[in-house]
C-alpha positions in Angstrom: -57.2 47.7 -5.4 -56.8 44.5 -3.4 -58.7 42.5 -1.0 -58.9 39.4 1.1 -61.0 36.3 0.8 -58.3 34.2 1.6 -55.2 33.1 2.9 -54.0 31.6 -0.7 -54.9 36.0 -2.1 -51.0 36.4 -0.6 -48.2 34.0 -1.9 -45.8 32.8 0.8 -43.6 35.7 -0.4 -45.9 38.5 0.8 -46.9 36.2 3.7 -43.5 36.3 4.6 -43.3 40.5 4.5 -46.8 40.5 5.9 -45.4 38.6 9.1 -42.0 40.5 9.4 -43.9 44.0 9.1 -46.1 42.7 11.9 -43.3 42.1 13.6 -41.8 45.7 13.6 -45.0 46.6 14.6 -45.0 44.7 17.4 -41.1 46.2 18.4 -41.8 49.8 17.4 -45.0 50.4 17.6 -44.5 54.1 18.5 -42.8 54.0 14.7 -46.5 52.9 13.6 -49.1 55.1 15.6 -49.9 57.6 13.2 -49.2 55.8 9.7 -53.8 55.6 9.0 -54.7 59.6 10.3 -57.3 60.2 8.3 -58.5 57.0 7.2 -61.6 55.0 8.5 -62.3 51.7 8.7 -66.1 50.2 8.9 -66.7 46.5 10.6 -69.5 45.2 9.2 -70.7 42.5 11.4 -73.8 40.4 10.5 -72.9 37.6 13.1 -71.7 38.3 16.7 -67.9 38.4 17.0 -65.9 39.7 20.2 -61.7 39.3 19.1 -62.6 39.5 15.0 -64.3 43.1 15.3 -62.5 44.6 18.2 -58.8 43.9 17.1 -60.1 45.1 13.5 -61.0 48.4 15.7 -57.6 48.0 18.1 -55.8 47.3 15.0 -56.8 51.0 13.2 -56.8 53.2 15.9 -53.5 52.1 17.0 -52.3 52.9 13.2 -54.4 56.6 14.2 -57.5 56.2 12.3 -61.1 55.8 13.3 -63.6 53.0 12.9 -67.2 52.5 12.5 -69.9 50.3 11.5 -72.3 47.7 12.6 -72.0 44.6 14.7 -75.3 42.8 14.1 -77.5 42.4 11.1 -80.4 43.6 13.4 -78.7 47.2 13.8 -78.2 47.4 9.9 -80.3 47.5 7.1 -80.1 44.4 6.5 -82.9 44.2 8.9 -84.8 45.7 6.1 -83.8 43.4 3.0 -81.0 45.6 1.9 -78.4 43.4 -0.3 -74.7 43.1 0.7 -74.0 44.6 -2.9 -75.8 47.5 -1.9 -74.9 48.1 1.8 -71.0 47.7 0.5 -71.5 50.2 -2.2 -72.7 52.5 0.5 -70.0 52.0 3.1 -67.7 52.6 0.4 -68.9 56.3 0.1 -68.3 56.5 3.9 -65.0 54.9 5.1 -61.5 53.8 3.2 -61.4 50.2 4.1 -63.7 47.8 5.6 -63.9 44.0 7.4 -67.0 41.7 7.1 -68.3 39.4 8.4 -71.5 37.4 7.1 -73.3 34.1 8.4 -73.4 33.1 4.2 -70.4 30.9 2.5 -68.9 33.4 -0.1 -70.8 37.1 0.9 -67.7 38.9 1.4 -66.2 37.9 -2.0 -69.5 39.0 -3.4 -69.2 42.5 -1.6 -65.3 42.6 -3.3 -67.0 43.1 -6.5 -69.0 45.8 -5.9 -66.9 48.0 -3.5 -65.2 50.9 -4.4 -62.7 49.8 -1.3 -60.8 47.2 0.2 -62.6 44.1 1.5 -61.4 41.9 4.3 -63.3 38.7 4.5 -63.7 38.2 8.4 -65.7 35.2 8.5 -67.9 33.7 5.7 -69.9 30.6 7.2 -68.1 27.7 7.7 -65.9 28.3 5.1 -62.5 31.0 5.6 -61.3 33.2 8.2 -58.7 34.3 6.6 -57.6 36.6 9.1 -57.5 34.6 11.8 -55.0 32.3 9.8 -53.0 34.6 9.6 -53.0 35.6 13.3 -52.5 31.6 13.8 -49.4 31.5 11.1 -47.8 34.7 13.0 -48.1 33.1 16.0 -46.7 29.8 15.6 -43.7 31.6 13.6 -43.2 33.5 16.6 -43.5 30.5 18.9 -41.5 28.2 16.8 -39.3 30.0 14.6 -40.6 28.5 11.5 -44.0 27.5 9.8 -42.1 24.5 7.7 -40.9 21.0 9.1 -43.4 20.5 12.1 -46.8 18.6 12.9 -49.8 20.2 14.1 -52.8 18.3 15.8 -56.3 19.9 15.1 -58.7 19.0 17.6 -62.4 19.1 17.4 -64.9 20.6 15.4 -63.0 19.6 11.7 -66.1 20.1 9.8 -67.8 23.1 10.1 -64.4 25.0 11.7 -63.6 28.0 9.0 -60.3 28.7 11.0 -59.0 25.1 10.7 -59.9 25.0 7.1 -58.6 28.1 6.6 -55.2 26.9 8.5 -55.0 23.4 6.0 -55.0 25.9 3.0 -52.5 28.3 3.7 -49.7 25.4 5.8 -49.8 23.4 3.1 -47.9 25.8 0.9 -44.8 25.3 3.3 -42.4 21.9 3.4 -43.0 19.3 5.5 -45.7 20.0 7.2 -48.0 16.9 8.8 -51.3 17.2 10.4 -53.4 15.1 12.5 -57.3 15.4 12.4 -58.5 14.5 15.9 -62.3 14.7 15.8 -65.2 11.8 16.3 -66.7 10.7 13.2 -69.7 13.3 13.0 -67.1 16.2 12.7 -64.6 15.1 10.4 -62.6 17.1 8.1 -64.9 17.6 4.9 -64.7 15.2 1.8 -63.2 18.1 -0.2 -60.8 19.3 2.2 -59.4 15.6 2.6 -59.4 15.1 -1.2 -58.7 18.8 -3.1 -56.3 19.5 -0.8 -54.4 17.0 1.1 -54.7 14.2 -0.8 -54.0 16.2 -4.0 -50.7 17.7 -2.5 -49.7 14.6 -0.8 -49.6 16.5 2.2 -49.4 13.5 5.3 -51.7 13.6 7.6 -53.7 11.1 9.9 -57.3 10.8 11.4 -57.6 10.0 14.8 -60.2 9.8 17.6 -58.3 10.3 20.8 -56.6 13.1 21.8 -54.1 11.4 24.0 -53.1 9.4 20.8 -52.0 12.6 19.0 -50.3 14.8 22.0 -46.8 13.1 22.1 -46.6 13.6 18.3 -47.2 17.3 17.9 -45.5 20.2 17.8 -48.7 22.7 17.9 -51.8 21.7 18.8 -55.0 24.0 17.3 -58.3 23.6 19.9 -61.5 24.3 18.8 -64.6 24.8 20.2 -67.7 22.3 19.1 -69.8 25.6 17.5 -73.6 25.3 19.0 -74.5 28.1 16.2 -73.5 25.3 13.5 -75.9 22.7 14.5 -79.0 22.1 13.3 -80.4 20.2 16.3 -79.5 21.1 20.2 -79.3 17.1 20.6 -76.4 16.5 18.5 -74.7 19.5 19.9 -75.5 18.2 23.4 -74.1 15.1 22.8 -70.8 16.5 21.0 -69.7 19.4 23.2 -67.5 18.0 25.7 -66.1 15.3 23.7 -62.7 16.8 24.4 -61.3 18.7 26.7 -57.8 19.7 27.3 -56.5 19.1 31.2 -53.0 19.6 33.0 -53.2 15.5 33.2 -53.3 15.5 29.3 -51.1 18.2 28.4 -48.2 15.9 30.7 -48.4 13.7 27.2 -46.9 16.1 25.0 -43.4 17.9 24.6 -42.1 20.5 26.5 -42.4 22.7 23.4 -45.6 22.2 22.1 -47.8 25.2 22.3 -51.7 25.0 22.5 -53.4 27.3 20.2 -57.4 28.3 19.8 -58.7 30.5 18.1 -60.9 31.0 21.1 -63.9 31.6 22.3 -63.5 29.1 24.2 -66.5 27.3 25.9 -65.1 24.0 27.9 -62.9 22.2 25.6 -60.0 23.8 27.2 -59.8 23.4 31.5 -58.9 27.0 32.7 -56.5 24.9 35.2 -54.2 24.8 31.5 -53.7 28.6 31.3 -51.1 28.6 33.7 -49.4 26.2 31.7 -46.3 28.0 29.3 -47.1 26.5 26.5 -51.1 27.7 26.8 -50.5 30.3 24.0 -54.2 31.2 23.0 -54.1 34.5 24.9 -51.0 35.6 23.1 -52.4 34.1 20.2 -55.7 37.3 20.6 -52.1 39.6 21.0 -50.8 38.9 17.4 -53.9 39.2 15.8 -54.1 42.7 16.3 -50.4 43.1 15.1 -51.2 41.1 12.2 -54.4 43.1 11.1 -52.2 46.3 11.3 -50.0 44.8 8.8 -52.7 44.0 6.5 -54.7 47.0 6.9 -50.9 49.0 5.9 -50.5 46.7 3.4 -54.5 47.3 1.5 -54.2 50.5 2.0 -50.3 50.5 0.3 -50.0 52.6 3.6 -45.5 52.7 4.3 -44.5 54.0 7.8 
């Protein structure tokens, strides 16, 4: 039995057969509709999430199984003091498969050892979203043609952003890949980011304050939202929240094929006036995570159409 905690539990091998089936799935997915009758999946959901949960749910009953599950800790029994150990070892009696998602660094690899079925980690704190990396990688292969040789500006909330830590882990494994961290000094990329993983792979990268410095240099560039639920005081998130923001004026700086990604929601950081432009990818970006998490749900399942 396998599970997911994070994007490094799949070498760039399976990545790489992850991705293509994802792919078929996206071109046949008549070929795919059935492949999960029978099987249930259960979202467990002790923080709010719209995309996560509902293409985790899109995801199954387009493979022709059935969901269920919670999508608050105030409608579980958690509400009561229950344990994640023990709430896992009950869903397992109930469904085949099942997603969290938990406020607490490190709860879904503690539910992985006591489940009797698959876990996918879909959010633990700040620190992976493993999922959603993968939605991003499929995506910019899709975009680009190639997840090797390219530079990739991430913008904004650097350190308490699971999905761009998440997204350093797993693009480092390819060649020639060079990032630049555009954030103001309060949310820069953490210490051990910087140091256990770029600087101990030699991966180049800057840190930069303006966004107009970066555009003209990047092939994809990775929005994020500054995340209010992060902060411990509404000041500091006051005073951070509209430190950038993405216009039509700006996105004249960069290349005519360099796509915007986020991995959305999006509050303001991103003018809606952008959406019309072609390389505003983020809405397709929602698209191939459901394609992605029917690939991985086949894949944990060792489910073959």
């Amino acid at each position: 039995m396998r599970h997911l905690m994070s994007p490094l539990d799949f070498s760039v091998e399976e990545l790489e057969k992850l991705m293509n089936l994802a792919g078929d799935i996206e071109a046949n997915p008549e070929k795919y509709a059935h492949v999960c009758a029978g099987k249930k999946l259960a979202t467990l959901f002790y923080e709010p999430s719209t995309r996560t949960r509902l293409s985790h749910e899109a995801a199954m009953l387009n493979l022709g199984g059935s969901v269920l599950g919670f999508s608050s800790a105030d409608s579980s029994s958690a509400a009561k003091g229950e344990s994640v150990a023990d709430t896992i070892r009950t869903i397992s009696c109930y469904a085949d498969i099942c997603a969290m998602r938990h406020p607490k660094e490190g709860a879904a690899l503690v539910a992985s050892t006591h489940s009797g079925i698959p876990v996918i980690n879909a959010g633990d704190g700040g620190h992976q979203h493993p999922t959603q990396t993968l939605t991003d990688m499929l995506t910019i292969r899709s975009l680009k043609g190639r997840l090797d040789n390219m530079t990739i500006g991430l913008c904004g909330d650097l350190k308490f952003g699971r999905t761009v830590h998440s997204l350093i882990h797993a693009l480092v494994r390819y060649p020639n890949v060079r990032f630049v961290l555009i954030s103001p000094e309060e949310l820069k990329i953490p210490s051990y980011i910087r140091t256990d993983v770029l600087d101990r792979q030699n991966i180049e990268y800057e840190e930069v304050v303006r966004l107009e410095d970066a555009l003209p240099k990047l092939d994809i560039l990775y929005m994020t939202r500054v995340q209010k639920e992060r902060f411990f005081n509404e000041e500091d998130y006051v005073r951070m929240k509209d430190f950038y923001i993405l216009d039509s004026k700006k996105m004249e700086l960069a290349s005519d094929d360099m796509y915007v990604l986020h991995p959305l929601p999006r509050v303001n950081e991103i003018a809606v006036e952008v959406d019309k432009d072609p390389r505003a990818a983020y809405f397709k970006q929602a698209q191939y995570g459901v394609y992605i998490r029917m690939a991985l749900i086949m894949t944990l399942l060792n489910i073959e159409a």
